[in-house]
C-alpha positions as CSV (number, residue, x, y, z in Angstrom):
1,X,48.1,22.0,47.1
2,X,46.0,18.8,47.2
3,X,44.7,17.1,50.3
4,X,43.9,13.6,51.4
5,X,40.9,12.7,49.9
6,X,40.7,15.0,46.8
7,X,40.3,12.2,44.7
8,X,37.5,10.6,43.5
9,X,36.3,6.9,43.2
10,X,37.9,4.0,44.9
11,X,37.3,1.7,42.3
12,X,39.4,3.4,39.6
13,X,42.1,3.7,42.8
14,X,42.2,-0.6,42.8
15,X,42.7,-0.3,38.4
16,X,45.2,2.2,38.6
17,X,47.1,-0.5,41.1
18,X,47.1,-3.3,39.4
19,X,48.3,-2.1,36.3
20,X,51.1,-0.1,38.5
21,X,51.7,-4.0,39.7
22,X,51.7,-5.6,36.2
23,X,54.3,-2.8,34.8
24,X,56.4,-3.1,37.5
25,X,56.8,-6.5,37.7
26,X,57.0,-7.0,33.8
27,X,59.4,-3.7,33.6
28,X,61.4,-5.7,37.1
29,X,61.9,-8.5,34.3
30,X,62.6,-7.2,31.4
31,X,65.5,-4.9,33.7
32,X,67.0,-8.3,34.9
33,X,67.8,-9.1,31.1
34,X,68.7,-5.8,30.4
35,X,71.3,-6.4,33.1
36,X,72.5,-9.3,32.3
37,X,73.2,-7.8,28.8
38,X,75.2,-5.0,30.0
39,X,77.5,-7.4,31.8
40,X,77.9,-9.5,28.8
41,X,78.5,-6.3,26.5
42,X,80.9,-5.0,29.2
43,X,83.0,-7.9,29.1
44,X,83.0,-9.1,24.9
45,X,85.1,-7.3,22.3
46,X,82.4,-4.3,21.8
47,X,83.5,-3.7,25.5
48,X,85.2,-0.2,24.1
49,X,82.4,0.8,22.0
50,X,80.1,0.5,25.1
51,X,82.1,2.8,27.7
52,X,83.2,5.3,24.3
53,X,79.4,6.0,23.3
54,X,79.0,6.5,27.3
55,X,81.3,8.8,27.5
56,X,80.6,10.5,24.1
57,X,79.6,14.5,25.1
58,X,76.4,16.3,23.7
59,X,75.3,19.5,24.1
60,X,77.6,20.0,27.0
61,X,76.9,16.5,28.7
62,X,78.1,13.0,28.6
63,X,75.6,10.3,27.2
64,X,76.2,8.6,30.7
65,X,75.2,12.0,32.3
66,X,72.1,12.9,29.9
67,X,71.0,9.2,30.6
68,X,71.2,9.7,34.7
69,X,70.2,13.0,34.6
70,X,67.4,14.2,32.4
71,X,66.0,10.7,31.5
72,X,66.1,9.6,35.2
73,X,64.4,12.9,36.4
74,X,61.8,11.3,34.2
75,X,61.5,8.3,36.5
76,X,61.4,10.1,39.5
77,X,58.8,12.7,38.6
78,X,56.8,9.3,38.1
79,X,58.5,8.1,42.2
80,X,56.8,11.4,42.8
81,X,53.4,11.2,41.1
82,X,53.2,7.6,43.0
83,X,53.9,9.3,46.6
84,X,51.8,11.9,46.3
85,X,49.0,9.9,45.2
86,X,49.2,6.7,47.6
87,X,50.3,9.7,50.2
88,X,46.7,11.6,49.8
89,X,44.6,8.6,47.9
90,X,45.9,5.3,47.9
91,X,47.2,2.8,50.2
92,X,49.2,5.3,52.5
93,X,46.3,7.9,52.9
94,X,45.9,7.1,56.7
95,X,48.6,6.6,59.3
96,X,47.0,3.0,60.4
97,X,48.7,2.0,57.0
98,X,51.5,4.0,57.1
99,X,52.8,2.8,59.9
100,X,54.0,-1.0,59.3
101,X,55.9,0.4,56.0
102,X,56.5,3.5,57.4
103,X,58.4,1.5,60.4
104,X,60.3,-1.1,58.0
105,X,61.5,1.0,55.5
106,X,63.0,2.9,58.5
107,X,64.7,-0.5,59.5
108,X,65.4,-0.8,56.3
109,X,67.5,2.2,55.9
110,X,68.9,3.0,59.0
111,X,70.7,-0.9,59.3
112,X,72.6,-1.1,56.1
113,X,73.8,1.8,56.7
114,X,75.2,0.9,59.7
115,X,76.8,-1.9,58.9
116,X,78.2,-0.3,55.2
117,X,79.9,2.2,58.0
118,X,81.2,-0.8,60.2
119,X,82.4,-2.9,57.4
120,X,84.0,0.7,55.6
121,X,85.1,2.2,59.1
122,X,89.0,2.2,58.4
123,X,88.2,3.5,55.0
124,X,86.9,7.1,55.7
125,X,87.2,8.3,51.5
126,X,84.5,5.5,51.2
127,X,82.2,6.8,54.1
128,X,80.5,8.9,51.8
129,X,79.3,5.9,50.4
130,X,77.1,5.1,53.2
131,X,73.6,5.3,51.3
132,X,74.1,2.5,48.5
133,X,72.5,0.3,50.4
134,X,70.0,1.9,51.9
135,X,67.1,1.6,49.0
136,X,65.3,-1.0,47.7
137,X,64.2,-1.3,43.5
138,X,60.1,-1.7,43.4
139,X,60.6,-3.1,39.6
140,X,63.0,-5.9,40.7
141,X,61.6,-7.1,43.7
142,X,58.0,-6.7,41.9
143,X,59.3,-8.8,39.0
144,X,60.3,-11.9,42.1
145,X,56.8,-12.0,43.0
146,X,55.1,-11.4,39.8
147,X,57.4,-15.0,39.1
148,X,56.1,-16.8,42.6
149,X,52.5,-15.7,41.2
150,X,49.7,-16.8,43.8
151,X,52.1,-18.2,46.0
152,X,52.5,-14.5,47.5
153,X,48.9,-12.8,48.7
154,X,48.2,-9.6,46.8
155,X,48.3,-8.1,50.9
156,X,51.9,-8.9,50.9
157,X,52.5,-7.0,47.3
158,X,50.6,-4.0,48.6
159,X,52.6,-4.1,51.8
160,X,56.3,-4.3,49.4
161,X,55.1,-1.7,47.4
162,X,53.9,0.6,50.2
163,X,57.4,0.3,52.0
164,X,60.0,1.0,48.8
165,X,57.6,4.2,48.0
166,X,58.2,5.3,51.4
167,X,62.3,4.0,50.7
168,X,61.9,6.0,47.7
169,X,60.9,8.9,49.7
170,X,63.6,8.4,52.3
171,X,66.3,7.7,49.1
172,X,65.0,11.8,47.8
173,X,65.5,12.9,51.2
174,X,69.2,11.7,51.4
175,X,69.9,12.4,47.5
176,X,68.8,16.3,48.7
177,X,70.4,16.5,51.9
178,X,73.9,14.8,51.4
179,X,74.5,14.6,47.8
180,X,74.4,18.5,46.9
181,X,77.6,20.8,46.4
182,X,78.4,24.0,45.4
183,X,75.2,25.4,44.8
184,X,74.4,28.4,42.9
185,X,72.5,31.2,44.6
186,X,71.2,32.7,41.3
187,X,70.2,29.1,39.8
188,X,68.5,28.2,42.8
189,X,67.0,31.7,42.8
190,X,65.1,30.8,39.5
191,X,64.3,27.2,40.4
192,X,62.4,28.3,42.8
193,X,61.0,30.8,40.9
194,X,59.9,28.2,38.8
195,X,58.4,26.4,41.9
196,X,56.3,29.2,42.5
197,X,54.9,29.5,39.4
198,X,53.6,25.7,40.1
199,X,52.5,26.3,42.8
200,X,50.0,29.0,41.7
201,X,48.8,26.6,38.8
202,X,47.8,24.0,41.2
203,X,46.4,26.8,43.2
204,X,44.5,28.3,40.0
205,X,43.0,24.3,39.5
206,X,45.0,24.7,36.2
207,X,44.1,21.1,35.1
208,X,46.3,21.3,31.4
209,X,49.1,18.9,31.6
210,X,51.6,21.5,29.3
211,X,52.0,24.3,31.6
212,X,53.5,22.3,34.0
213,X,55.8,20.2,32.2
214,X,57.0,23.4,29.8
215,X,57.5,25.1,32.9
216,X,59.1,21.7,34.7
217,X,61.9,21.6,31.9
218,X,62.8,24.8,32.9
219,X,63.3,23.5,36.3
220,X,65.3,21.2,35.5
221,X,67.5,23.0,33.9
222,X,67.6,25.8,36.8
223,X,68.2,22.9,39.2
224,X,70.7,21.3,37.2
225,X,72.7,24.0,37.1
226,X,72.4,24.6,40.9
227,X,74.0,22.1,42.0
228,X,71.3,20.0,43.4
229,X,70.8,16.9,41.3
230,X,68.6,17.7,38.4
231,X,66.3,14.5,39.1
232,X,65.3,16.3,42.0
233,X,63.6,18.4,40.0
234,X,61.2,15.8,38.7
235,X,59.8,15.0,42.4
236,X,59.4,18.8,42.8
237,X,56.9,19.2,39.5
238,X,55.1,15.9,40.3
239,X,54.2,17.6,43.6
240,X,52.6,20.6,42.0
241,X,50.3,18.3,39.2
242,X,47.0,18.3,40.5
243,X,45.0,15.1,42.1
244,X,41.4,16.5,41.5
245,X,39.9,16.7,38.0
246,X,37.9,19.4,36.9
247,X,34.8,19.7,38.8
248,X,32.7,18.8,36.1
249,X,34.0,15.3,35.5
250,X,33.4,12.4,37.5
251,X,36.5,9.9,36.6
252,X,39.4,9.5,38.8
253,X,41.8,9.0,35.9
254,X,40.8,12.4,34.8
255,X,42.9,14.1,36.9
256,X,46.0,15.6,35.7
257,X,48.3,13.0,38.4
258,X,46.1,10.1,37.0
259,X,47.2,11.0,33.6
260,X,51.0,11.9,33.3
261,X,51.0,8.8,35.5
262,X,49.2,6.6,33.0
263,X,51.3,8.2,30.0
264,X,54.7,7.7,31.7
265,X,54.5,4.6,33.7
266,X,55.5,2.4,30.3
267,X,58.1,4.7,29.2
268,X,59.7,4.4,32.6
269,X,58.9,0.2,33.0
270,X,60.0,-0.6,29.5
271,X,62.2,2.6,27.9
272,X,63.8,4.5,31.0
273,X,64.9,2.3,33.3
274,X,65.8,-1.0,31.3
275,X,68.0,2.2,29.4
276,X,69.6,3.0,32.9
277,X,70.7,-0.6,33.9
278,X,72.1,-0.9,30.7
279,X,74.5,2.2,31.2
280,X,75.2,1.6,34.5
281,X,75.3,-2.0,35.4
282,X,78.1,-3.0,32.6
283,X,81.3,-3.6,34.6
284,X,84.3,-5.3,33.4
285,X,85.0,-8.6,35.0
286,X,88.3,-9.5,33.7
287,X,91.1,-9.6,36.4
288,X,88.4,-9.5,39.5
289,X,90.1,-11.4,42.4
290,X,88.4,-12.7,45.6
291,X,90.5,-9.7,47.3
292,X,88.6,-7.1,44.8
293,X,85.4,-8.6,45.8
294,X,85.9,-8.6,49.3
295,X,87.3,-5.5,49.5
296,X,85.4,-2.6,52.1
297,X,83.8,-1.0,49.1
298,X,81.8,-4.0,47.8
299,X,81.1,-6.1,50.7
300,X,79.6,-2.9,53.0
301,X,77.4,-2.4,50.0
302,X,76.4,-6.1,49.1
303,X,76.3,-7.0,53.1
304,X,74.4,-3.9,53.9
305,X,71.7,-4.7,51.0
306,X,71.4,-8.6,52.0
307,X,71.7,-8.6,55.8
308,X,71.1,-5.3,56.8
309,X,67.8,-5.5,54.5
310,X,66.4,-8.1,55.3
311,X,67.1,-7.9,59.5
312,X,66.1,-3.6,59.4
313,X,62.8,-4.2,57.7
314,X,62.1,-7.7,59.5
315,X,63.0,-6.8,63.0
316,X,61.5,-3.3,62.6
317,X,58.4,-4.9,61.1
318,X,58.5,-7.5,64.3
319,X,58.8,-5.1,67.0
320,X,55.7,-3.0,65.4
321,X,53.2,-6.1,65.6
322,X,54.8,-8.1,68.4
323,X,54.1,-3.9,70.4
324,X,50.9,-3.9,69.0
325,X,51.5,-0.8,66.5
326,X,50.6,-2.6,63.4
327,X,49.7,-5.8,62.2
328,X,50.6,-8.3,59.6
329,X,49.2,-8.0,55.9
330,X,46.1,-10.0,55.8
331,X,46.3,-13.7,54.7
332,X,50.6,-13.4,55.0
333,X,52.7,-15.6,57.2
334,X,55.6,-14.7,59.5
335,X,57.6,-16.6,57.2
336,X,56.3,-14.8,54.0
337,X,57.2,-11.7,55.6
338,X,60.6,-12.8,55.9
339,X,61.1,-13.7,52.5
340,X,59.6,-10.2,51.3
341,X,62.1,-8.4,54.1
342,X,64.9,-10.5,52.0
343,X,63.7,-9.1,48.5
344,X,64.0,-5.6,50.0
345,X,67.9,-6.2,49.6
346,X,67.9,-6.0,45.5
347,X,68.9,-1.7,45.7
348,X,69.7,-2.2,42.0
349,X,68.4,1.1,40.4
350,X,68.9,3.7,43.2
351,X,71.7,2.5,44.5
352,X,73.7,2.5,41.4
353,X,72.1,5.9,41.4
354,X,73.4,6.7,44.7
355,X,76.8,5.4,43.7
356,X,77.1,7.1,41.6
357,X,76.3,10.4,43.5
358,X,78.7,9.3,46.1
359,X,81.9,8.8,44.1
360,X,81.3,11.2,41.0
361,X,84.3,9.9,38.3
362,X,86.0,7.9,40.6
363,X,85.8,5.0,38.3
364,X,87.5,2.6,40.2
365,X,85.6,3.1,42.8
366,X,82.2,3.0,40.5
367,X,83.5,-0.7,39.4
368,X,83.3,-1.7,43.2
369,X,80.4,-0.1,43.8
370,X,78.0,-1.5,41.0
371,X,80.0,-5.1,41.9
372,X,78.6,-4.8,45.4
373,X,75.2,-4.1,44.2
374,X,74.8,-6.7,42.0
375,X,76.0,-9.0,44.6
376,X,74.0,-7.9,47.3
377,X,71.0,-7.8,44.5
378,X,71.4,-11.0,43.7
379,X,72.1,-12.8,46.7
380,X,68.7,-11.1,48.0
381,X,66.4,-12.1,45.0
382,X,67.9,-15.9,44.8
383,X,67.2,-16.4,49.1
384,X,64.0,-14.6,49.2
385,X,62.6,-16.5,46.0
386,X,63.6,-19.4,47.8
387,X,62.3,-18.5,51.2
388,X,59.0,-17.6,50.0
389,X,58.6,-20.5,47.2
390,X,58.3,-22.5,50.7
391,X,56.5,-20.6,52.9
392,X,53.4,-22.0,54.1
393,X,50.4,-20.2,53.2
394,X,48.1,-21.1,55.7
395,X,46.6,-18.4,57.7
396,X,48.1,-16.6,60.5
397,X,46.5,-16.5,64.1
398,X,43.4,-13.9,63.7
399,X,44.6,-10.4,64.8
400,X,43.4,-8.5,67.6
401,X,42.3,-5.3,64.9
402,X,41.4,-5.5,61.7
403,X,44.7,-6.6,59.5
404,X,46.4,-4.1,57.2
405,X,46.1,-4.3,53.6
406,X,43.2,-6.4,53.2
């Protein structure tokens, strides 16, 4: 498989970034609307239309599923094109940067967990809840800072980026390990089958895009019919697509990674997810007490997103400069820090996804859980849009070592 520093030219590294910024934050915007939609649709007289075509069944699935399922095993084989290639290429190719992201997304993770448990602990059917609010969504806390504009330095972007990849990582790594039941032994016999197969055409430096995703919808169907969650089975392929081009060529963006990434990154911004938040945020309001919204459910998630965010990745992030591990983004404040620890709190896309993992047709409990999100969501965008509207953004004291993510 590829290594660190198969790649090419740095310069097309810096393109390829800034258009992953300017899709992300314009996708992080357009999915705000979209949300705002399905709560309006959810709650008008075509209310019943709305959940009926969700649950409407083809080819053996619900539209609900084929959305969350196959289209979102879309979006993750793009999660996994964009590890892979900051992994080996980009701005997590040595541990010097790893580490400050690497350190906060842990915070980040390990907190609101804690405290959805806490807040949950006389409530052990909703334990297996604990993950909600765990991850953070790049294309809604993108679309904040694409809003604050130069108010934020570009370090500070990097640096946000940098740690929900590696949240996005974490997110796979809990989706694999604790959402997965009754698995099939023959179906996971041929998935991996498939894996191998790959594997040898990154091996053979098979650089045609259409052997790999032929062979990746096969996949997904083997894994889908494991019992592992079929979007799995997008991170898998998008670890087998090759980061070198053919020796012959000298571009960057020829390689096959550089390419399904170029091709799918808009579908995912502007088709895939905005599709997903429609489907899955829409949650009918009518009859919602103060009780309903303060109920275990709901508050662990919305708590653990807004305080357990924005203290796991700040405090984590503290102790790593303040022991001389890492240091700050270059040109950010404390303060500005802060305010992009906050904005780690909006979990809207994976942790609906994660919901609804964790409580598969347990409606009821799907209605609490995308409440809490969008709570927790919003409370985090509005106080770390206001935070870092005010920040100073005067320069902090000169670091001992050169500063990360210049």
């Amino acid at each position: 498989m590829d290594r660190p520093g198969s790649s090419l030219k740095p310069r097309h590294r810096i393109s390829l970034m800034r258009r992953f910024f300017d899709s992300e934050a314009s996708g992080g915007m357009i999915l705000m609307g979209v949300t705002v939609i399905a709560l309006a649709v959810a709650n008008s007289p075509v209310a019943g239309l709305y959940f009926s075509v969700l649950k409407t069944y083809i080819l053996g699935l619900s539209v609900l599923h084929w959305i969350n399922d196959a289209l979102m095993a879309v979006f993750f084989l793009l999660v996994g094109l964009e590890i892979k290639r900051e992994m080996l290429d980009g701005q997590l190719s040595t541990w010097p940067r790893r580490i400050l992201p690497g350190i906060a997304a842990l915070g980040g993770m390990i907190v609101p967990a804690l405290i959805y448990l806490a807040i949950t602990r006389n409530e052990p059917q909703l334990h297996h809840g604990w993950a909600i609010p765990t991850a953070t969504d790049i294309a809604f806390a993108l679309g904040v800072l694409a809003i604050l504009g130069p108010r934020v330095p570009k370090s500070l972007t990097i640096f946000l980026t940098a740690l929900a990849i590696l949240d996005d990582l974490g997110a796979i790594i809990i989706i694999a390990l604790f959402y997965t039941s009754d698995l099939s032994l023959p179906m996971l016999g041929a998935a991996a089958l498939c894996l191998l197969v790959l594997v040898a055409l990154n091996r053979l430096n098979v650089t045609a895009l259409a052997p790999y995703l032929v062979i990746g919808a096969v996949l997904w169907f083997f894994v889908l019919k494991s019992g592992i969650h079929a979007t799995l089975a997008g991170v898998t392929l998008a670890l087998t697509i090759p980061l070198q081009a053919k020796p012959k060529k000298s571009r960057a963006e020829d390689a096959p990674l550089h390419r399904l990434e170029h091709a799918i990154q808009p579908w995912v911004a502007y088709a895939i997810i905005p599709i997903f938040g429609f489907a899955n945020a829409g949650v009918p309001l009518s009859g919602l007490s103060l009780d309903a919204i303060s109920s275990p459910l709901p508050m662990g998630i919305a708590l653990g997103l807004f305080i357990g965010k924005q203290v796991g990745v700040y405090a984590f992030s503290y102790a790593a400069v303040h022991l001389g591990f890492a240091d700050l983004p270059a040109g950010a404040t404390r303060l500005q820090c802060y305010g992009v620890a906050l904005l780690c709190g909006i979990g809207f896309t994976m942790s609906l996804f994660i919901g609804a993992l964790a409580f598969p047709g347990q409606e009821d409990l799907m209605n609490a859980t995308k409440i809490g999100v969008l709570m927790g969501s919003a409370l985090s965008a509005l106080a770390g849009y206001l935070v870092l509207s005010v920040a100073p953004r005067e320069q902090p004291l000169k670091p001992s070592r050169p500063a990360a993510y210049n």
